[in-house]
Every structure is written in structure tokens, then in C-alpha cells.
C-alpha atoms as a printed R data frame, in Angstrom:
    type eleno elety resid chain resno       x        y      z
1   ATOM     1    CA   UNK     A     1  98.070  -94.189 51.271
2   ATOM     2    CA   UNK     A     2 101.461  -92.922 50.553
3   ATOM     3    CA   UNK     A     3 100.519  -89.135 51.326
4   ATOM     4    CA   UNK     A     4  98.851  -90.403 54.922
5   ATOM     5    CA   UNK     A     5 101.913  -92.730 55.487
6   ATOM     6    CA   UNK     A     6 104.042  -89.192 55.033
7   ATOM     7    CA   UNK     A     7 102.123  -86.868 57.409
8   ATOM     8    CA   UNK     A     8 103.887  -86.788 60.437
9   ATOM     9    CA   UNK     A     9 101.673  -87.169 63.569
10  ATOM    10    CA   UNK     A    10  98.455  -87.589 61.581
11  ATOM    11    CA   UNK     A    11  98.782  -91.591 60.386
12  ATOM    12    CA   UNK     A    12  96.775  -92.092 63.035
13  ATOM    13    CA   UNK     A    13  93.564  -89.948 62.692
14  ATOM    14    CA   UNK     A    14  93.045  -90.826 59.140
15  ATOM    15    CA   UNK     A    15  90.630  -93.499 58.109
16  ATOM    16    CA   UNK     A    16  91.295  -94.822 54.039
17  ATOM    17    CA   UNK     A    17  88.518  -96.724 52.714
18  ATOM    18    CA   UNK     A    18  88.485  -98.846 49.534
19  ATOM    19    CA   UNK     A    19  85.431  -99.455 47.314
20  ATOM    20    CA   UNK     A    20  85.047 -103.092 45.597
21  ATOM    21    CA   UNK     A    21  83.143 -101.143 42.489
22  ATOM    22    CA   UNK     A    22  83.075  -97.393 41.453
23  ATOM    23    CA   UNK     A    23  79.941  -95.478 42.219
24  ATOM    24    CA   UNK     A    24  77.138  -94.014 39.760
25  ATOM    25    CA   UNK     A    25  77.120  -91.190 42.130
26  ATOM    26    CA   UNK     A    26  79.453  -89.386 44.163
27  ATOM    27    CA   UNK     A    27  76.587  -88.852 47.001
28  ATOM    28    CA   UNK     A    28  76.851  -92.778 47.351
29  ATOM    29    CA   UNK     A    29  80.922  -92.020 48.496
30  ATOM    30    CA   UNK     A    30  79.546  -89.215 50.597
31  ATOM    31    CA   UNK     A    31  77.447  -91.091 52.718
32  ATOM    32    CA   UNK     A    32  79.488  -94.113 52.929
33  ATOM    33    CA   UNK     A    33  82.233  -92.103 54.424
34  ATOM    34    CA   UNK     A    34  80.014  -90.120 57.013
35  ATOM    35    CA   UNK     A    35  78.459  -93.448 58.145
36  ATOM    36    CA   UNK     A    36  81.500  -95.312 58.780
37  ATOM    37    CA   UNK     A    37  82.961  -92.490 61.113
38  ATOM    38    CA   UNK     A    38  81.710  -90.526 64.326
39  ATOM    39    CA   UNK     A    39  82.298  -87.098 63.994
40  ATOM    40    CA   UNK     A    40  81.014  -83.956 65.434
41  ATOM    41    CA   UNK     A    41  81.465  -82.088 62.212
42  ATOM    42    CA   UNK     A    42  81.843  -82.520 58.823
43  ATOM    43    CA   UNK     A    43  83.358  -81.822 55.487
44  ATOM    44    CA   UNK     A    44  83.375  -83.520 51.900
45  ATOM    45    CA   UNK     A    45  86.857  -82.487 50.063
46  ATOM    46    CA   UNK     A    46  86.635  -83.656 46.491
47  ATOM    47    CA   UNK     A    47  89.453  -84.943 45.011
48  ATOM    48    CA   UNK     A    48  90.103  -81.733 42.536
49  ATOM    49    CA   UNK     A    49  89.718  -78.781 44.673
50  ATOM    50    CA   UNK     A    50  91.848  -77.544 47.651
51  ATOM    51    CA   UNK     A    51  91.682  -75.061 50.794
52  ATOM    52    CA   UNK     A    52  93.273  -72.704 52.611
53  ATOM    53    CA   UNK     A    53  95.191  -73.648 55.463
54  ATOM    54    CA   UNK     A    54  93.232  -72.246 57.965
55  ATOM    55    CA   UNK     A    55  89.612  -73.469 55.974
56  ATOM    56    CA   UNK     A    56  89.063  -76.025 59.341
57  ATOM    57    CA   UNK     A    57  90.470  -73.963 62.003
58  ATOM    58    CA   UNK     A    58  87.677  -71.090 60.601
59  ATOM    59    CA   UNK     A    59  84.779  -73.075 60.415
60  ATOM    60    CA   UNK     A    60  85.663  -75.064 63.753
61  ATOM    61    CA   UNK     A    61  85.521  -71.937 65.440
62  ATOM    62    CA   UNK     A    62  82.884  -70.437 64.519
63  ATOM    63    CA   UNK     A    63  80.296  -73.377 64.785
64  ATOM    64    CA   UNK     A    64  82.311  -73.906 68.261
65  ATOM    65    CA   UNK     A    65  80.982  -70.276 68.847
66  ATOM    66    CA   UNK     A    66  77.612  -69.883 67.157
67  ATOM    67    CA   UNK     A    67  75.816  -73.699 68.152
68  ATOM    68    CA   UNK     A    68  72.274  -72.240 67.023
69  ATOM    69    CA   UNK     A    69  74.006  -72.841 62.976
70  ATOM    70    CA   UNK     A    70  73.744  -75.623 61.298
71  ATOM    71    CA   UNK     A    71  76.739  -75.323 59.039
72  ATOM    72    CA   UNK     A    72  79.349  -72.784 57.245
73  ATOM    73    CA   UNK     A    73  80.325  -71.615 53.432
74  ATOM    74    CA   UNK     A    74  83.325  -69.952 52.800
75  ATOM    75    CA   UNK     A    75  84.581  -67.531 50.748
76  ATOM    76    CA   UNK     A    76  85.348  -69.790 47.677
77  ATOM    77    CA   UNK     A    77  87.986  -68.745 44.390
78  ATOM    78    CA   UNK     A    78  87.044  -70.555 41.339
79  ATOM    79    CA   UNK     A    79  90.223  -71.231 39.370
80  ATOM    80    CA   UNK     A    80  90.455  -71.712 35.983
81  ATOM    81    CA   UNK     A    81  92.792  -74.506 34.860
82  ATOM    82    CA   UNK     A    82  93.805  -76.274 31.446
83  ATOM    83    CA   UNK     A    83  95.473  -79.305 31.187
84  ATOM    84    CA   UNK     A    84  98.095  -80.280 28.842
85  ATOM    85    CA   UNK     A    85  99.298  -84.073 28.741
86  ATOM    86    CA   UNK     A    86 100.192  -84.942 32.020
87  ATOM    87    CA   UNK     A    87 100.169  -80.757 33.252
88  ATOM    88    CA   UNK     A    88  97.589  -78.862 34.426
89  ATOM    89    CA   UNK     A    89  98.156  -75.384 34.154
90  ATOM    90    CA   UNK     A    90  96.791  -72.495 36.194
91  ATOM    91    CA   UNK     A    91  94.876  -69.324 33.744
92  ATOM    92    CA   UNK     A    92  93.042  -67.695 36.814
93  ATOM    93    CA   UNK     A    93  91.610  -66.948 39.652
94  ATOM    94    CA   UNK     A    94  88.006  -65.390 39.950
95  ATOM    95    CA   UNK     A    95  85.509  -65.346 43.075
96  ATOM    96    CA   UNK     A    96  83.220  -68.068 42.745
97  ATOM    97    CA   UNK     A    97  79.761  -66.725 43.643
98  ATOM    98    CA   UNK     A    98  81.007  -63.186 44.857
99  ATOM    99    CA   UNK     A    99  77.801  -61.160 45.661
100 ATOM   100    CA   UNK     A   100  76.713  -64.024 48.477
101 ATOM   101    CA   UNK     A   101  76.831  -62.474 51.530
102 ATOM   102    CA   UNK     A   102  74.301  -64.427 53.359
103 ATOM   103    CA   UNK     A   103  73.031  -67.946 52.502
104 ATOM   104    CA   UNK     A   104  69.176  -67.549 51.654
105 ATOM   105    CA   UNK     A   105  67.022  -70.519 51.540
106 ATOM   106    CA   UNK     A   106  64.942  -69.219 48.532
107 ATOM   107    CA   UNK     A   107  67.970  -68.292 46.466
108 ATOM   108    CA   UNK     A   108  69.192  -72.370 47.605
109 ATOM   109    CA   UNK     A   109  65.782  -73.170 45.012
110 ATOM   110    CA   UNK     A   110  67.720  -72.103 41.872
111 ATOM   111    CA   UNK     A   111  71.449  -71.282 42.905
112 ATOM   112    CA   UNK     A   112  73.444  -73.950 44.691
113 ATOM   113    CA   UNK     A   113  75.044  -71.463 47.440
114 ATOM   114    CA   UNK     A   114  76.616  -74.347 49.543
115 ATOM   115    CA   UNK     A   115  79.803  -75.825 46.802
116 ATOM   116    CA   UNK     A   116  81.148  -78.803 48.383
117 ATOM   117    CA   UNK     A   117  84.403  -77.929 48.919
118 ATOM   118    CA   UNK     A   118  83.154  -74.923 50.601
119 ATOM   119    CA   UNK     A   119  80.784  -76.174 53.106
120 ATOM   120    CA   UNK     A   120  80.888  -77.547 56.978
121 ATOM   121    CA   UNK     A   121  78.118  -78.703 58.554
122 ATOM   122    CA   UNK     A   122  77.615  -80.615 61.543
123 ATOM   123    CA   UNK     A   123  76.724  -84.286 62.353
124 ATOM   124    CA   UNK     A   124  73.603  -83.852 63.891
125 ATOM   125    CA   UNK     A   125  72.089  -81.337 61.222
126 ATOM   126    CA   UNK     A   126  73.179  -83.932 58.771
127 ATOM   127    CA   UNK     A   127  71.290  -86.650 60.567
128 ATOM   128    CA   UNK     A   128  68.273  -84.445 61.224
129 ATOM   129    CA   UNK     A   129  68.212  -83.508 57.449
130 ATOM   130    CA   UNK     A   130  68.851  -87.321 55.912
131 ATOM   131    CA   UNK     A   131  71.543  -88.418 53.741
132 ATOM   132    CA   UNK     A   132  72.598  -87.398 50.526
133 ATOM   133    CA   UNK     A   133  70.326  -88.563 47.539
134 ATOM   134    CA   UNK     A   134  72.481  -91.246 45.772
135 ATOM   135    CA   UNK     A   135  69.841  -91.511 43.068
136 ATOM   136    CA   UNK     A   136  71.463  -88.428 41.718
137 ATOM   137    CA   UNK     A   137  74.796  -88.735 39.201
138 ATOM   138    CA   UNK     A   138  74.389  -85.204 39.969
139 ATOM   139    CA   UNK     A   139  72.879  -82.478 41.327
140 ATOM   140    CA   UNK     A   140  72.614  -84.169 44.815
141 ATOM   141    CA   UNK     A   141  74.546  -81.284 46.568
142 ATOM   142    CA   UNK     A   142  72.281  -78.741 45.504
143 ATOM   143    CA   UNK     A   143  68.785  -81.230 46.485
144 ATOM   144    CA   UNK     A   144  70.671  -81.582 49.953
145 ATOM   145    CA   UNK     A   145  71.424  -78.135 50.324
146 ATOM   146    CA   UNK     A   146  67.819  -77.233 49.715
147 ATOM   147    CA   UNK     A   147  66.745  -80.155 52.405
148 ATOM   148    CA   UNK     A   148  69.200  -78.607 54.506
149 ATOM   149    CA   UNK     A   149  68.640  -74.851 54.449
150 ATOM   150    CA   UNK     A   150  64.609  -75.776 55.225
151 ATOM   151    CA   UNK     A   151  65.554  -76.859 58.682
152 ATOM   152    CA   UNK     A   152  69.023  -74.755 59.639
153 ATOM   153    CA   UNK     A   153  70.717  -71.539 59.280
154 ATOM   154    CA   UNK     A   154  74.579  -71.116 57.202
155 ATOM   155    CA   UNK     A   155  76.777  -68.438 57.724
156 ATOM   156    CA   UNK     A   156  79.101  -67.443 55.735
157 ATOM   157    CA   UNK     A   157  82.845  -66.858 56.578
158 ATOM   158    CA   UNK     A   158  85.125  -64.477 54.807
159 ATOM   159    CA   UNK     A   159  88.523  -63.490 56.331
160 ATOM   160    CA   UNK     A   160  89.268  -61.240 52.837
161 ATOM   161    CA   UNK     A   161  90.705  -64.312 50.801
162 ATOM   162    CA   UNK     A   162  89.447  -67.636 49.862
163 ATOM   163    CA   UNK     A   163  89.263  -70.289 52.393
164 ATOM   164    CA   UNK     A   164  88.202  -72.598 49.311
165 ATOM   165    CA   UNK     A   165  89.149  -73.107 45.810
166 ATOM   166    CA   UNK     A   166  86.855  -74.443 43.230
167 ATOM   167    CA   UNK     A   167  89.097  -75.926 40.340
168 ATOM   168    CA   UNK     A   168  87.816  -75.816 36.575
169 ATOM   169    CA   UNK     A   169  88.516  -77.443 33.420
170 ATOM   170    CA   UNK     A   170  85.846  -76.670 31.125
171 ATOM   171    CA   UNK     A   171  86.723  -78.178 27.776
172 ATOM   172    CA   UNK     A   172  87.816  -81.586 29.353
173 ATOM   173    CA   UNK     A   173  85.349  -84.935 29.842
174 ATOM   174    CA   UNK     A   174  85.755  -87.843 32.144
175 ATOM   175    CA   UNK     A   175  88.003  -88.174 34.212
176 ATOM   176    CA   UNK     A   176  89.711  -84.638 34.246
177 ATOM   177    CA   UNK     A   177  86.022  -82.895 33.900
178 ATOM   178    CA   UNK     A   178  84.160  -81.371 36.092
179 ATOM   179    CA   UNK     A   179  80.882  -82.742 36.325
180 ATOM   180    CA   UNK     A   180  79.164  -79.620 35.971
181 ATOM   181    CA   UNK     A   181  80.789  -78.802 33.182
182 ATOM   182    CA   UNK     A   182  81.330  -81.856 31.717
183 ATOM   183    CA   UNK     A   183  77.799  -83.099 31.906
184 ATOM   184    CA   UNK     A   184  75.071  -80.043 31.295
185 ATOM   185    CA   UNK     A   185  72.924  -82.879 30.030
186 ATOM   186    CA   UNK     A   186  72.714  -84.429 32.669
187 ATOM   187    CA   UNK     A   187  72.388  -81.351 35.320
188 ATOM   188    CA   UNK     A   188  69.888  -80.252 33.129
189 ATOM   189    CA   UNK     A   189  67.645  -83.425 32.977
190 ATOM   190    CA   UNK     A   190  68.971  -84.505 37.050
191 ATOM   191    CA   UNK     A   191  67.659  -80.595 37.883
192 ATOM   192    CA   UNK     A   192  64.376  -81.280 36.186
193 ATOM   193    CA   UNK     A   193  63.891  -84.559 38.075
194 ATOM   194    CA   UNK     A   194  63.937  -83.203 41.312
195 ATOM   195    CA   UNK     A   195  62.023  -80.099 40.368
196 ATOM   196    CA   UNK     A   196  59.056  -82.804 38.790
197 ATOM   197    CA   UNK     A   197  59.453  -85.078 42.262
198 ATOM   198    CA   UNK     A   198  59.395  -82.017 44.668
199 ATOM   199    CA   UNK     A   199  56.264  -80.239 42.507
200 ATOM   200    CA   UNK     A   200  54.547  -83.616 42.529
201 ATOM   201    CA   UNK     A   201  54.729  -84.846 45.906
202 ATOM   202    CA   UNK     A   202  53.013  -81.446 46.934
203 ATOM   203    CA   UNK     A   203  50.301  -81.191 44.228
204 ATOM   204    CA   UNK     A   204  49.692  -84.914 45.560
205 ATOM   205    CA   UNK     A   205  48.691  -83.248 49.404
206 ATOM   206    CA   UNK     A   206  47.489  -80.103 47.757
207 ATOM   207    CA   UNK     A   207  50.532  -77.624 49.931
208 ATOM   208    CA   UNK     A   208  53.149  -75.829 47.613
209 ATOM   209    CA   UNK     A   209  56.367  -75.404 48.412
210 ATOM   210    CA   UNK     A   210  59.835  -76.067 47.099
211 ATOM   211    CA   UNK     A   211  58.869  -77.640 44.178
212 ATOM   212    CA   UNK     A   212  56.855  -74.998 43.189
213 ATOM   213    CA   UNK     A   213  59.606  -72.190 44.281
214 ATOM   214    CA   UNK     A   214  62.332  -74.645 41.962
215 ATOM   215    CA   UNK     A   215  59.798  -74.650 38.896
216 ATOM   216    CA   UNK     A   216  58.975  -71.219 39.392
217 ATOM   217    CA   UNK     A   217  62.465  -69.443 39.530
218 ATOM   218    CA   UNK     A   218  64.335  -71.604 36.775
219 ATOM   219    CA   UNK     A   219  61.163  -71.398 34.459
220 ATOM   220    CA   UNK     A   220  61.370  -67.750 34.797
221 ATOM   221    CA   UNK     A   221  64.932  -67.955 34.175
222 ATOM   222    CA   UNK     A   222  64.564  -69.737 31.002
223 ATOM   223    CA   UNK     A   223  62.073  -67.100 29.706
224 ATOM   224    CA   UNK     A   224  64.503  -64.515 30.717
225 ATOM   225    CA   UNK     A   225  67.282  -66.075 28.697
226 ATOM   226    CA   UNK     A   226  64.702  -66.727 25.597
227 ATOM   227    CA   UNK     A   227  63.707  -63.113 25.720
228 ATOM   228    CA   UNK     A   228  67.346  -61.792 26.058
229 ATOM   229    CA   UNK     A   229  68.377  -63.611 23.447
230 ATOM   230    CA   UNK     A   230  65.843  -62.089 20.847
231 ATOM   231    CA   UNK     A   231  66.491  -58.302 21.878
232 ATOM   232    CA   UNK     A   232  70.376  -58.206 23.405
233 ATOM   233    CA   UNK     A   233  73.860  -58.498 21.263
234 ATOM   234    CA   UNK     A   234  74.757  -62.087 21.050
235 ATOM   235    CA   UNK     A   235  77.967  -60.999 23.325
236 ATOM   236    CA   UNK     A   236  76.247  -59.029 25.751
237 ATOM   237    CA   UNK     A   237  73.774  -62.849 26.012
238 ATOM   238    CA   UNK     A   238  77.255  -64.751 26.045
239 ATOM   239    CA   UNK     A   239  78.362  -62.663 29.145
240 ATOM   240    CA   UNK     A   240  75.257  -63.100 30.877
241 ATOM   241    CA   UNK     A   241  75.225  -67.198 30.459
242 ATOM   242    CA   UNK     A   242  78.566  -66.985 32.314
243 ATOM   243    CA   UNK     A   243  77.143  -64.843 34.719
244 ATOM   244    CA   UNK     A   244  74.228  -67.478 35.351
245 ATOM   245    CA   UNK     A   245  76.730  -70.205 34.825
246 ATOM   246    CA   UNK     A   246  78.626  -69.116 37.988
């Protein structure tokens, strides 16, 4: 409230909401905000990440150009962080996700392409695709990504730098965490969830799809890491997690 009450000439175009209780899932905030305003476009900013200054005038523009998309990525920087007490220091600054040129729908089935902080879609797409899943403590961004990338194309948008930064604090839990850091468990077991509800629905009408695609790819991935594990270095395995992990 204080920040909005200090931004000269914008006061008026931002909208503060209060919750009576805290949410088991962020995807319950997420829809909550998109239904109680009417927008053409939209983004989700969570609270520990940050753009670029120019991360809505880019993706404005280029949906304002290029109506046959459904949304935008950007060029995202993870940065690595540590906190201290009451500080939160900066280590450094990687590309988050580097090699992603395009956004590919079966590459959505085992690799969330579409971060958060790094995505803009519009209203209509979001409507056509349905709301977040706010079963899911987590996870949901990658389910709606997948839901989303079945009916409309992404581009991606890279001016040479980040338009997005993805912060990190890996050792932390709670409230300084990041979720996907913080709780593997429960990506792991959320992940497994909606690769069992996906498979099952389509065994049910006898027509494979995602579900199979999302079973396939991280079970191959797990054999992968079982067999690299048996025949690599232990650091050469180490490096490769954090490749995966990214």
C-alpha cells in the first residue's frame, strides 16, 4: 500500500486486494486476481522475482503485433541469492533455461518452458484454456502451461539481456524458499499426480495423449539418471542433476 501510495500517476490504476485466510496454493491467488479485473492481457509477478524495465512494453508490443499468439516468454536470468539475517545477498547471475529458442508443446510435457515471472498471455487464451488448477500446492504453472500450449502458440522474446529475473535461495525453507526448491517432495509427488490423472482419464476413453507423453519422457528420464549414475563419476552425475534441475 505504501509503495502504490508513492508511485506518482499510477495510484490510480492499481487494484490491492486483501485475503481473509492464506492460500494452500498460489494458483488460488492467481485466479482470484484475474477474475476480479478486466484486462486484455496478463501477467502474474511473484512476490520474489523482478523485471526489466521494458519486460511490459516488449511483450505489449509484440502480442499488439502478432494477434495469431497466445502469449510470450522472455529471456529470463536466474539469480542466485543467499540470505543472511535480515540481507539477502546477490552470488550470480546465470540464464535460466538458455538453449530455449522456441516454446515446444512436447518439451512443455517434462520441462516447464513458461516461468511465471516470465510469461504474458492474453485474457481470452486464458479463458479459452480454464483457470489455474488450485488443487495444486505446486506444480500448477507447469499443468497450465501444458493446457495452454495444446490450444496456442508462445514466442519467445529476447532483446540480448533478460527481460526477467528468476530469484533463488536454495538452502532456505518457508517463507524465504523457493517452492521448487524448498519442496522437491512435493513437486515430485504434485508432478506424479497430474501425470496419474492425465494417463488415466485417457486410458478411461482408450486415446493417448499428454498423459502418456508426461509418463513417457520423465520415466525415461529417471532411467537415464539411474543408468548414469552406475557408469559416470559421481561429479560428472552432480553436474548433470543441475543441468536437469534448471
Amino acid at each position: 500500500e505504501r509503495i502504490v501510495k508513492e508511485a506518482t500517476g499510477t495510484s490510480d490504476k492499481i487494484k490491492i486486494f486483501h485475503r481473509d485466510k492464506s492460500s494452500n496454493a498460489p494458483d488460488t491467488i492467481f485466479n482470484e486476481s484475474i477474475d476480479r479485473i478486466d484486462s486484455k492481457y496478463i501477467a502474474i509477478h511473484d512476490d520474489d522475482d523482478t523485471w526489466h524495465k521494458d519486460f511490459l512494453k516488449s511483450t505489449v508490443e509484440h502480442l499488439e503485433q502478432t494477434p495469431s499468439l497466445g502469449g510470450v516468454v522472455v529471456r529470463t536470468d536466474k539469480v542466485i541469492e543467499e540470505v543472511d539475517g535480515n540481507e539477502i545477498r546477490q552470488i550470480k547471475t546465470k540464464p535460466w533455461m538458455s538453449d530455449i529458442k522456441v516454446v515446444n508443446l512436447y518439451r512443455q510435457h517434462i520441462d516447464n518452458q513458461l516461468a511465471t515471472v516470465a510469461f504474458f498471455f492474453r485474457r481470452d487464451a486464458y479463458e479459452a484454456v480454464g483457470k489455474f488448477d488450485d488443487t495444486l500446492p505446486v506444480v500448477g504453472d507447469w499443468e497450465f502451461g501444458i493446457r495452454f500450449l495444446r490450444s496456442f502458440d508462445v514466442d519467445v522474446i529476447d532483446p540480448g539481456y533478460a527481460l526477467a529475473n528468476y530469484h533463488h535461495r536454495k538452502h532456505k525453507i518457508g517463507i524465504q524458499g523457493n517452492t521448487s526448491f524448498a519442496g522437491n517432495d512435493l513437486h515430485r509427488y504434485y508432478s506424479n499426480l497430474v501425470m496419474n490423472r492425465y494417463l488415466r482419464d485417457e486410458l478411461n476413453v482408450g486415446k493417448l495423449g499428454s498423459g502418456y507423453i508426461m509418463s513417457n519422457l520423465k520415466y525415461n528420464q529417471s532411467n537415464m539418471a539411474l543408468i548414469a549414475k552406475k557408469i559416470l563419476p559421481v561429479a560428472l552425475v552432480d553436474r548433470i542433476k543441475k543441468r536437469i534441475g534448471n
